[in-house]
N, C-alpha and C positions, 0 to 999 in steps of 0.2 A: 509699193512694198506692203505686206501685210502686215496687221498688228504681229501676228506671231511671229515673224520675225524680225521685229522692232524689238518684240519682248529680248528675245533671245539674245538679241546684238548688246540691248543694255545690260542686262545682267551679265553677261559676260566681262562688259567692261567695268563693271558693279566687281566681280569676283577676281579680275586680272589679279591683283595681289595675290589670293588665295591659293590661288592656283601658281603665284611663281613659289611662293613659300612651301606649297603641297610639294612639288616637282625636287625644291632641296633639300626637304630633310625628309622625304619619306625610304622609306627599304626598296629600292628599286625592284626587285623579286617580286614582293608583294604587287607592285605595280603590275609589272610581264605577265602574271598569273590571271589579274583583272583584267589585262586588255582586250583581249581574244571576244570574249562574249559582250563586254561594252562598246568594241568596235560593231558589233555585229547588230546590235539595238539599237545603236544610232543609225546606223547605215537602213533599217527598220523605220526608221522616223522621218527620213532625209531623204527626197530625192533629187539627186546631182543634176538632172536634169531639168527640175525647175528653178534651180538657185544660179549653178556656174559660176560664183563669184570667184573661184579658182582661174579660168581660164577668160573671165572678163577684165581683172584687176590684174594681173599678179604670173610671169614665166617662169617656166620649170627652168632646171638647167639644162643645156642640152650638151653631152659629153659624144666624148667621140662616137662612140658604137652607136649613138641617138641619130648621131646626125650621119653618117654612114646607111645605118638601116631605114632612114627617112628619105635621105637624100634617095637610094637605090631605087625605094616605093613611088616615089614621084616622079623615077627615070629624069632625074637631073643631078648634074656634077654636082661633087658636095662644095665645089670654090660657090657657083653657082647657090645651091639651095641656101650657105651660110650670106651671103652677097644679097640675095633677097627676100632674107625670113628672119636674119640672126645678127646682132651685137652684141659685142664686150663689155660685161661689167664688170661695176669695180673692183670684181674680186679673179676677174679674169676669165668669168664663165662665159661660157654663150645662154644667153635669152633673146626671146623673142623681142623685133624691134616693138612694136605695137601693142597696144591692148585695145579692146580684147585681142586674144589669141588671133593669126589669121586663120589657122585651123579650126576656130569655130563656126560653127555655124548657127546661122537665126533660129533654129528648131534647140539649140543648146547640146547639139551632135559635133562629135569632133569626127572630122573627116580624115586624121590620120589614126583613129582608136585602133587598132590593132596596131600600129607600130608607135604610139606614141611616146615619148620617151620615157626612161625610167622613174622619171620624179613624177609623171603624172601617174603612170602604173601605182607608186605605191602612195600618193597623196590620200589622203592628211597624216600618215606614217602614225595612225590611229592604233596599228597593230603591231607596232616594233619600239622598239628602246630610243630611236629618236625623240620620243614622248621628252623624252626627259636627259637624254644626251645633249640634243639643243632647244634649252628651254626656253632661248628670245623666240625662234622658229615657231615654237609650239605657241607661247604667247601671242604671237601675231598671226598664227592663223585661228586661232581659238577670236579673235576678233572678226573675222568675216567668213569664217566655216561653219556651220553651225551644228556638223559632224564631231567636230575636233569640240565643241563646246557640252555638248551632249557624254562625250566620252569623260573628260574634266569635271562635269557636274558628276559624272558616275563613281570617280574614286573619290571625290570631297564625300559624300553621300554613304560609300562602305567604311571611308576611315573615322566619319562619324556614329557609324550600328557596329563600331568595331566593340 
């Protein structure tokens, strides 16, 4: 792992408080209006391709139409695709048995990216009101995203030149 991302990992865990107090008293609006370009400057900074700690650590959830539309792509029954790629957690969702992902691959490509499920499509939810609708979510991935930590250090940063 490189220093730069050592850096990043600790300060983040440095700032974890800041950042959940940021997410509860700030104007949400104000938020929504920041995201858009600070998703887009992290995503600038970060390539998902050499990190993957999304899809090495950590399953999306896979909801019907996921696993429907997957199952179809891989021309296997969904009893089948959920029976060899999917378990129940505790909250009753389906994720992956495994980590990493088994859809990933050694090159840090996913092999279902055009159908992969909805949670991976909109992950790190960098660019939507999840930011701050579920702030445990956002805190735990702002510890091994380093997307999701870039865009956090962006609004601490304007509500401080505010």
């Amino acid at each position: 792992m490189s220093d730069r991302l050592k850096n990043w990992e600790k300060k983040s865990a440095e700032h974890s408080k800041q950042y959940k107090q940021y997410l509860e008293r700030t104007n949400r609006n104000v938020i929504l209006k920041q995201l858009p370009d600070l998703h887009e400057e992290a995503f600038e900074k970060v390539d998902c391709l050499s990190c993957a700690a999304c899809c090495k650590n950590y399953s999306p959830r896979f909801k019907t139409p996921d696993i429907k539309r997957i199952s179809k792509y891989l021309k296997m029954k969904e009893s089948i695709f959920i029976e060899t790629y999917l378990v129940l957690d505790k909250e009753g969702d389906y994720v992956v048995k495994s980590s990493p992902c088994p859809f990933l691959g050694s090159d840090n490509y996913c092999s279902i990216y055009d159908q992969r499920p909805s949670d991976c499509q909109r992950f790190p939810y960098t660019d939507e009101d999840v930011i701050f609708r579920r702030p445990a979510l956002t805190l735990k991935n702002a510890s091994f995203c380093p997307i999701t930590y870039y865009v956090l250090e962006g609004l601490l940063a304007a509500e401080k030149n505010k």
